[in-house]
C-alpha positions as CSV (number, residue, x, y, z in Angstrom):
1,X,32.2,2.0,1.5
2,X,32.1,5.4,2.6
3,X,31.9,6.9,6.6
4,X,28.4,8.2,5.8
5,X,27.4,4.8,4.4
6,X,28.3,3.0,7.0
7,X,27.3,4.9,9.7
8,X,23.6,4.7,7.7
9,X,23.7,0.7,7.3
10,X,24.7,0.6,11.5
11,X,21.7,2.8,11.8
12,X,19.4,0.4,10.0
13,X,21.0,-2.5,11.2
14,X,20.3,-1.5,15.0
15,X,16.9,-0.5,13.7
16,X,16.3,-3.8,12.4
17,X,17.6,-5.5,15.4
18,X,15.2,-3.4,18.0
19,X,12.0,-4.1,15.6
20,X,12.8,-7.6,14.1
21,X,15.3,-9.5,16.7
22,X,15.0,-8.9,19.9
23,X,18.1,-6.3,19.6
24,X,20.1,-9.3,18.3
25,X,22.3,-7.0,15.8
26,X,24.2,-9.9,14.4
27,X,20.7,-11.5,13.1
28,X,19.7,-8.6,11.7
29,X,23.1,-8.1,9.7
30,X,22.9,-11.0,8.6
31,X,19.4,-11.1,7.9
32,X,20.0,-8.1,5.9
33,X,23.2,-9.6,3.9
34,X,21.1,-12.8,3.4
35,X,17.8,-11.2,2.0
36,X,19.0,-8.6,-0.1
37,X,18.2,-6.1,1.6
38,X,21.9,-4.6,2.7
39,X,22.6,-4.2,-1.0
40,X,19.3,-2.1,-1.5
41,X,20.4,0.2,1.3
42,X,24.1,0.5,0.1
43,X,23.8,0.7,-3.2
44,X,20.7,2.7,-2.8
45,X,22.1,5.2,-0.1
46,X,21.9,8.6,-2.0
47,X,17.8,7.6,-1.8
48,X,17.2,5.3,0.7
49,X,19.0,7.5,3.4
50,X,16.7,10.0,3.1
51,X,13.7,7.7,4.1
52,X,12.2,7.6,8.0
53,X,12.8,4.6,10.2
54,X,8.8,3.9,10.4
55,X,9.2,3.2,6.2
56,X,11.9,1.5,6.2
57,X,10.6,-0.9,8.8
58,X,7.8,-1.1,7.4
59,X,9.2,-2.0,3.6
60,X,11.6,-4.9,5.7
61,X,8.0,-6.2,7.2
62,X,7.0,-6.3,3.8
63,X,9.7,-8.0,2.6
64,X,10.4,-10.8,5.1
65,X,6.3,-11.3,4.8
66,X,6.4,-11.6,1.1
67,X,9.7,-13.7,1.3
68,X,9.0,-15.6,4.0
69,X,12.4,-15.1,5.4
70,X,12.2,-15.2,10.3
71,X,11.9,-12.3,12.4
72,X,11.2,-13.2,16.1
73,X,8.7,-10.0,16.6
């Protein structure tokens, strides 16, 4: 994994954290990992980087919604 991916998946994991688990960032990773989500984002980077916090917390609402996967907010 590259320095710019990785800082970009920190970013959206501290995102995630703030608006899904009460800042817990090692929920959130592993929420992420778990779901399927981290390997849209990685794999995904040269798009999904280009994106703005409000839509990609709103696309994880969607998912965990539609999947039924825990957020505590």
């Amino acid at each position: 994994m590259s320095f710019e991916v990785m800082e970009y998946v920190v970013w959206v994991i501290e995102i995630a954290a703030r608006e899904f688990f009460d800042g817990d960032k090692t929920t959130a990773y592993d929420t992420l990992k778990n779901s399927g989500l981290w390997a849209l984002y990685t794999e995904h980077y040269d798009t999904t980087h280009t994106l703005g916090s409000e839509y990609i917390l709103d696309e994880m609402r969607e998912y965990f919604v539609e999947n039924g996967v825990s957020f505590s907010c």
